[in-house]
N, C-alpha and C positions, 0 to 999 in steps of 0.2 A: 117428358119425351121431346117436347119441342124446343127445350133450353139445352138440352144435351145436343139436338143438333143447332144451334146457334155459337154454340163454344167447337161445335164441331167446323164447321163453316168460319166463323174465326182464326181457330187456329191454322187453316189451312189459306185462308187469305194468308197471314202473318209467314206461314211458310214461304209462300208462294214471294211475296216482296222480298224476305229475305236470301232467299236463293236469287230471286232473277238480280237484287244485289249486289250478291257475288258473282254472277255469270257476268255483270256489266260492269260493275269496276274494279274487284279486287283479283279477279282472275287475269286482268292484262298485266300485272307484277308479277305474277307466279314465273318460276321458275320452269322448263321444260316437263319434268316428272309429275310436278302437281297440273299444271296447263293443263293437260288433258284431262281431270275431271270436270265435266259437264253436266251437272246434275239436273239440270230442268228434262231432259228427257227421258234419262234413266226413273226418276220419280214419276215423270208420270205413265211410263211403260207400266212399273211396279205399282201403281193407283189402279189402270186398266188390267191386271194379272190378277190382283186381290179383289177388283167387283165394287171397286169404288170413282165410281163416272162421276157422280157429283161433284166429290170430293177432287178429283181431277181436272174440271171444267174451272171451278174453282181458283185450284194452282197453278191450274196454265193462264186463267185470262187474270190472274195478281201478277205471274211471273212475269209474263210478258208487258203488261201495262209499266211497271218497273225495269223490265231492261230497255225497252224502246223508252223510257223516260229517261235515262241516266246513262244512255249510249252515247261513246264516244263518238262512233262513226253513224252520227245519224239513226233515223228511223228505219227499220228492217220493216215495220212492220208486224210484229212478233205480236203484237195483242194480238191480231188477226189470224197469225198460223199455229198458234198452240193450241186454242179450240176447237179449229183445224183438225190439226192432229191429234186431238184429242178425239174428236167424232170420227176418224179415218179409222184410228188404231182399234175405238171400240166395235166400228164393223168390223177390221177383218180380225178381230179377238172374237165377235160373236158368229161372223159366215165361214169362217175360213180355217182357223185353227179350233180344235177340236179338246182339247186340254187347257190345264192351265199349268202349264208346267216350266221348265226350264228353256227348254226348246221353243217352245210358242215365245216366250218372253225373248228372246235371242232374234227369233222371225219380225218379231213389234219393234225392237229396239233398231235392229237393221232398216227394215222402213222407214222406221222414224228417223235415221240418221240420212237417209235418202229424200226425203220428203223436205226435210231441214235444207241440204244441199241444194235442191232443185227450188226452193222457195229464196235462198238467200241470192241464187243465179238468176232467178227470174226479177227479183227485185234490184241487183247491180246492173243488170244487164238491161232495164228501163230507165236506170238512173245515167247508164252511159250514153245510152241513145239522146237524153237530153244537155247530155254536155256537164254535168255535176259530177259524177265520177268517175274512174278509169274500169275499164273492163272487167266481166269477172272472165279469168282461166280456167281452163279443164284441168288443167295442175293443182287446184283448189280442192278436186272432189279426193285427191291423195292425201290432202292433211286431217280428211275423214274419217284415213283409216287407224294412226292409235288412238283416236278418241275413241273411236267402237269397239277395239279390242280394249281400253282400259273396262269401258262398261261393260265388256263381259266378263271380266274379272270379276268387277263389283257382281253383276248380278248372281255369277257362280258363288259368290260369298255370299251374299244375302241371302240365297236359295239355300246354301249349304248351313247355315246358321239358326235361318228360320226353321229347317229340319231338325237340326239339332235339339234346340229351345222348343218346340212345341213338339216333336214328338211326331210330324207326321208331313208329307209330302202336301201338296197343294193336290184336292179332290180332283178325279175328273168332271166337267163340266157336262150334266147330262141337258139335251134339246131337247130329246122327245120323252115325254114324259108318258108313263104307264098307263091303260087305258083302264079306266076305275070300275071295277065290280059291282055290276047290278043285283039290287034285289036286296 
C-alpha cells in the first residue's frame, strides 16, 4: 500500500516538472491556437473535481518550483501560488459548490484563472514599484479570456469522454452524512 502511493507521489512530481516545463519554455514558441493551452491549472482544477488533494498539492508545488526555475521573465513566484490555489479551490470545492460536476469544475477553473491574474498583478505591480519591471495593465486580465474558454473546451471534453469510457457522470458529493441506526 505504501509503495503504490510512492510511485503515486512520483509520478505526479514527474508530471508536475514536466508540465510546469512546458508552461515556461516551450509554450513561448507556440503559435496563437496552441498558446492558449495552459495546462497547470486545468490539471489541477480536474486533481480537485476527482478528490485528489494530495495528488494536487504535489503538481502544483513540482509545477510551480519548475516554471519559476526556468522562467524567462523572472520569478512570479508560482511555487508559492499553486499550493495557494490549490488549498483555495479545495475550500470552495468543499464549502461552496455542492457537486462535482461540470459546472463546479467551470466555477474552480474561472477562480483559478482569476486568482492567477490578480497574483501575477500583485507580483508586477511590487516589481514596478521597485524600479525592475514595467507596469502590469488592466488590458492584461483580457488576454485571460481565450485561455479560459480554451479550458472549457478541454474540460467539456474531458467530462464528456470520461462519461463516455466509464459509463457514468461524476457522483454527487454527499456532506451530511446519515445518522446511523441504533440498536
Amino acid at each position: 500500500m505504501i509503495f503504490m502511493n510512492i510511485k503515486r507521489i512520483i509520478f505526479f512530481a514527474i508530471m508536475g516538472l514536466l508540465f510546469g516545463l512546458y508552461e515556461s519554455t516551450a509554450m513561448t514558441f507556440l503559435t496563437p491556437p496552441f498558446f492558449y493551452f495552459h495546462p497547470l491549472i486545468l490539471i489541477i482544477v480536474f486533481l480537485i473535481i476527482t478528490d485528489r488533494v494530495r495528488e494536487s498539492y504535489i503538481f502544483a508545488l513540482a509545477a510551480g518550483i519548475t516554471r519559476d526555475f526556468y522562467s524567462l521573465e523572472g520569478s512570479l513566484f508560482i511555487f508559492m501560488e499553486l499550493p495557494l490555489l490549490v488549498f483555495a479551490l479545495k475550500f470552495i470545492a468543499e464549502r461552496v459548490l455542492t457537486n462535482q460536476s461540470l459546472y463546479s469544475s467551470l466555477v474552480l477553473d474561472s477562480f483559478a484563472r482569476l486568482f492567477n491574474w490578480f497574483w501575477v498583478a500583485a507580483i508586477e505591480s511590487l516589481r514596478s514599484l521597485f524600479g525592475s519591471a514595467p507596469g502590469f495593465l488592466l488590458s492584461d486580465l483580457f488576454a485571460v479570456w481565450p485561455i479560459f474558454l480554451f479550458d472549457v473546451a478541454l474540460l467539456c471534453l474531458i467530462f464528456f469522454f470520461g462519461n463516455f469510457v466509464f459509463k457514468r457522470f461524476l457522483a454527487m458529493r454527499s456532506f451530511f452524512k446519515a445518522p446511523k441506526a441504533y440498536g
